[in-house]
C-alpha positions as CSV (number, residue, x, y, z in Angstrom):
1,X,55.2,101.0,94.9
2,X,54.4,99.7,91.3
3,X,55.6,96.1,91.6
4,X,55.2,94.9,88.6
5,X,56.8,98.0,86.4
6,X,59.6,97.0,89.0
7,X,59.4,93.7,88.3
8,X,59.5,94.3,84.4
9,X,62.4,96.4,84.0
10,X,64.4,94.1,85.7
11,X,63.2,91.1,84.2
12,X,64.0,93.0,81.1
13,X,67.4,93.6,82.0
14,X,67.9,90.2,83.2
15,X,66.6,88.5,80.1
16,X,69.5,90.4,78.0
17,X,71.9,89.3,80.6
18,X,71.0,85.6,80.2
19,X,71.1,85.5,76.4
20,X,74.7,86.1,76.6
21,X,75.6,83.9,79.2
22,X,78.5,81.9,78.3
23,X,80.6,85.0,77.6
24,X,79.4,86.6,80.9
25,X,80.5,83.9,83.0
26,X,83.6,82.4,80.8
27,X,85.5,85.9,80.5
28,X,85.5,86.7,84.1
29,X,86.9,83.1,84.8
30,X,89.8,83.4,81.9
31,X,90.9,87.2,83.5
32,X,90.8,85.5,86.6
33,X,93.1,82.7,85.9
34,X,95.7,85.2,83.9
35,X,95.4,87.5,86.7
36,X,96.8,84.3,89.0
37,X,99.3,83.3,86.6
38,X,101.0,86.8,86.4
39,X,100.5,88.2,90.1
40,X,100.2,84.6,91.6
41,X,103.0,82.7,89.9
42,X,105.6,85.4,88.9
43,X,104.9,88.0,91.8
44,X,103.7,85.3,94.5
45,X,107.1,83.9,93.9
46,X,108.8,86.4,95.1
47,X,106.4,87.6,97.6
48,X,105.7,85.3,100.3
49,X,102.8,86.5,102.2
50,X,101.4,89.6,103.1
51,X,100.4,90.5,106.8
52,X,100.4,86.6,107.4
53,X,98.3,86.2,104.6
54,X,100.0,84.0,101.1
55,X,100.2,86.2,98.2
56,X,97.5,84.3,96.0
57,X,95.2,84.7,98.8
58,X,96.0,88.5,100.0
59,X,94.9,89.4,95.9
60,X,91.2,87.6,95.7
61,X,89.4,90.6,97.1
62,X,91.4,93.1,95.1
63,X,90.6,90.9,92.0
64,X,86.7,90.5,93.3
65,X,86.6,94.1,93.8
66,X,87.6,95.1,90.1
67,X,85.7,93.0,88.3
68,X,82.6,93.8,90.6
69,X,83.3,97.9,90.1
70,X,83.5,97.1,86.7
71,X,81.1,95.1,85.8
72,X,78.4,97.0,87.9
73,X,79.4,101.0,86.2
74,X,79.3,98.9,82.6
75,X,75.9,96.9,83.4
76,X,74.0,99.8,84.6
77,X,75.1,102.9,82.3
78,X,74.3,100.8,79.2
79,X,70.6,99.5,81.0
80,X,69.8,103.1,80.7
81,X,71.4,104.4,77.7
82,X,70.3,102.0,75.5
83,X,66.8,103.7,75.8
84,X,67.8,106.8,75.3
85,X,69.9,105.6,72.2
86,X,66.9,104.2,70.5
87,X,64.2,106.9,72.4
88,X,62.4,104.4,74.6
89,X,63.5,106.6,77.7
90,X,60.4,108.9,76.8
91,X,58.1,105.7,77.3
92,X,59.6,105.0,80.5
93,X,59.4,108.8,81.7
94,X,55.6,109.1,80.9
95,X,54.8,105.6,82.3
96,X,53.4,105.8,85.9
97,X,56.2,104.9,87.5
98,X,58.7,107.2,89.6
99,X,62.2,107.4,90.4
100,X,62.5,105.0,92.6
101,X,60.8,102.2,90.9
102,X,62.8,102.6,87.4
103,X,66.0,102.4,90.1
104,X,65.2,99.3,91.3
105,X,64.3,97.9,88.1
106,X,67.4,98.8,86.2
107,X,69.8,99.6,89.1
108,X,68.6,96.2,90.7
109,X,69.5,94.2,87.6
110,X,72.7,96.2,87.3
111,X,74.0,94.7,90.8
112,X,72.6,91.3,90.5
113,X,74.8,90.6,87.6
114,X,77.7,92.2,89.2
115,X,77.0,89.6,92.5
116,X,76.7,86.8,90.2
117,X,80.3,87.7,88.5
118,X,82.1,88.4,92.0
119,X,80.7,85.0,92.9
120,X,82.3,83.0,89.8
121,X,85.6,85.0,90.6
122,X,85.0,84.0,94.1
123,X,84.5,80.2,92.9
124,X,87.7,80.5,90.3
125,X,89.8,81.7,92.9
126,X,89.1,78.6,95.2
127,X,90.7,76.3,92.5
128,X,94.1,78.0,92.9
129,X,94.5,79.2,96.3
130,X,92.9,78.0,100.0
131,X,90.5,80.3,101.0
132,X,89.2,81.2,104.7
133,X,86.2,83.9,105.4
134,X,86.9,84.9,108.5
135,X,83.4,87.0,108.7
136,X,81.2,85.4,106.0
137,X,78.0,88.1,106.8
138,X,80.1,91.6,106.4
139,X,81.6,89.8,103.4
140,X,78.3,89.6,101.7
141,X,77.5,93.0,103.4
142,X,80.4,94.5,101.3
143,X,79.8,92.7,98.3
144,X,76.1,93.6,97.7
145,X,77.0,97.3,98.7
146,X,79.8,97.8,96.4
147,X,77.3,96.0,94.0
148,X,74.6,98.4,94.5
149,X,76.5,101.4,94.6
150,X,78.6,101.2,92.2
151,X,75.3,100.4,89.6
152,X,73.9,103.3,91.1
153,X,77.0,105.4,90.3
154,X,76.9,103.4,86.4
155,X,73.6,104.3,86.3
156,X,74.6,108.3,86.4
157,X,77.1,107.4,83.8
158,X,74.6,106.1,81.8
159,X,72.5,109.1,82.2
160,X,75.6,111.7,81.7
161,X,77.1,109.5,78.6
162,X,75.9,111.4,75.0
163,X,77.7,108.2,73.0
164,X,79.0,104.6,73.6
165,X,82.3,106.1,74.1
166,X,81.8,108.3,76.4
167,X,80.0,104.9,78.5
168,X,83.7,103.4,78.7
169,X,85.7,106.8,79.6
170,X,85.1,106.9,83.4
171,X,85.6,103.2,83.8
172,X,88.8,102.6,81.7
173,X,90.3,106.2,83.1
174,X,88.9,106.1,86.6
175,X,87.8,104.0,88.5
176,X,90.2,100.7,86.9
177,X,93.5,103.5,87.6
178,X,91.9,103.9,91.4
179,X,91.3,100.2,91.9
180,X,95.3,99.1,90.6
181,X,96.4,102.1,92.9
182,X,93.9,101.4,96.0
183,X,95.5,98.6,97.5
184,X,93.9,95.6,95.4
185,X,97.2,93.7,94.9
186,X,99.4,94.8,97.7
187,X,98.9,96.1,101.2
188,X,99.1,99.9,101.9
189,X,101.4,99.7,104.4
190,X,104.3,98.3,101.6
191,X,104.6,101.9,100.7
192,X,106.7,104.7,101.4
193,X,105.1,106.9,104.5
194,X,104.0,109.5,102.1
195,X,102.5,107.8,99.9
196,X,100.3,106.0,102.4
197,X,99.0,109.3,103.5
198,X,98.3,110.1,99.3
199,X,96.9,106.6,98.8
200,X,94.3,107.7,101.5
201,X,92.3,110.3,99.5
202,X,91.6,107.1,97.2
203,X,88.3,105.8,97.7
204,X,88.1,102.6,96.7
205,X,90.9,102.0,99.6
206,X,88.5,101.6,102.3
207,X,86.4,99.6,99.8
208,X,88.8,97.0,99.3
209,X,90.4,97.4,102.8
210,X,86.6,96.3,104.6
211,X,86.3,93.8,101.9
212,X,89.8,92.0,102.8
213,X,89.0,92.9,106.4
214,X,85.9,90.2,105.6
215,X,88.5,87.6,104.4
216,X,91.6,87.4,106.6
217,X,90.8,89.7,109.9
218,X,93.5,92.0,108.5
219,X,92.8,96.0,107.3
220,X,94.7,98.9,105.8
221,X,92.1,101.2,107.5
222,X,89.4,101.3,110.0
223,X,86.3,98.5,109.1
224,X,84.0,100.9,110.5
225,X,85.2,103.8,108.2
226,X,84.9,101.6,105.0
227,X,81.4,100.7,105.4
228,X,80.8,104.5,106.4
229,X,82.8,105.2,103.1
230,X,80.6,102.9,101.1
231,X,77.3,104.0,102.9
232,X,77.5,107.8,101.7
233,X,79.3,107.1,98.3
234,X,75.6,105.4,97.7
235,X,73.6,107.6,100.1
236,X,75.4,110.5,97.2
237,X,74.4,108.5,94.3
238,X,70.9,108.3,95.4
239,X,70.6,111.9,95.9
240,X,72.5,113.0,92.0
241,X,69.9,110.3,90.4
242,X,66.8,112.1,92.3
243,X,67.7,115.1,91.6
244,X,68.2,114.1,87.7
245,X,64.5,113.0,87.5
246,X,63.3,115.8,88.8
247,X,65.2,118.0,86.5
248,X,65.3,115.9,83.2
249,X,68.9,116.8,83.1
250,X,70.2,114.3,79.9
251,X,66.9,112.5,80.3
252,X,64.1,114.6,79.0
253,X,66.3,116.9,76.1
């Protein structure tokens, strides 16, 4: 393992995160505060609690969860098209380094700024609503796996994207519908019966279901089936970005 390519890319990566700091941390806290004035205030005060859990509370995860998704796909896919944009990508390809490495590097970076977001949310959210972890250690399980897969599948996106639009389609059209319809401000179980056999085929369900499991004891679906969700949602990632290296498809034309 070359350590110090590694350690370069993500340094790198880093470095560009940190010169734009301010509006990194300050725009996560502002969403976070309007998203506590609508769906706090207006809908918390008409919605008591939700499986024994106060409104404000029940939405933290949900609210963690999109802004972690988000933040990871966005971080990633424009760590690795930027070099393709200007044509670094060739420098990176003929360096001796292999897939793995340039994965960590950029992948690694990717989910580090998506932890340190989901932490200020985390933070912001304490200063309006009481907080409890019930399980403190699968909460930071989830958290860094959702981080880390979700660069990883960013990281594709990245790859896949041709122009800057096309970096913004699958997050604005996918995965931000998916998260408002997979149970991040409301339980599953508030649904009709049909519907909470349809919501099922969602994904990010049993990503925000463990991740609320980690906060109030309380779950929409199995815990074990969420982490076994997560587990091969990046097992399949890591397997569509080896099999990209050693095709060059997008990376080499």
């Amino acid at each position: 393992m070359n350590w110090a390519a590694v350690s370069a890319m993500y340094v790198s990566e880093m470095t560009r995160f940190f010169r734009t700091i301010a509006q990194s941390f300050i725009s996560p806290v502002i969403s976070t505060s309007l998203y506590f004035v609508v769906f706090g205030a207006a809908i918390g005060s008409r919605i008591d609690q939700v499986e024994g859990v106060s409104y404000g509370a029940f939405i933290v995860p949900g609210l963690i969860m999109l802004s972690v998704m988000t933040q990871a796909i966005s971080n990633a896919s424009f760590g690795i098209y930027f070099p393709k944009f200007i044509g670094t990508i060739y420098e990176l390809l003929s360096a001796p380094v292999n897939f793995l490495e340039v994965v960590l590097g950029f992948v690694g970076a990717a989910a580090t700024k998506a932890l340190f977001i989901g932490v200020v949310i985390l933070g912001t959210a304490s200063l309006f609503v009481d907080i409890q972890i019930q399980h403190p250690f699968a909460m930071v399980l989830f958290l860094l796996l959702t981080c880390l897969s979700f660069a990883l599948f960013g990281f594709i996106i990245g790859i896949w994207a041709q122009n800057f639009e096309q970096l913004q389609l699958i997050p604005l059209l996918v995965i931000t519908p998916l998260v408002f319809l997979g149970g991040s401000f409301y339980s599953i179980s508030m649904l009709p019966p049909i519907w909470q056999k349809i919501t099922l085929f969602n994904p990010v369900v049993y990503l925000i279901s463990g991740f609320r499991w980690s906060f109030f004891g309380t779950a929409d679906v199995p815990v074990g089936l969420s982490l076994l969700a997560i587990a091969g949602f990046t097992a399949l990632c890591m397997g569509a970005i080896w099999w990209i290296f050693r095709t060059g498809w997008r990376i080499r034309s």
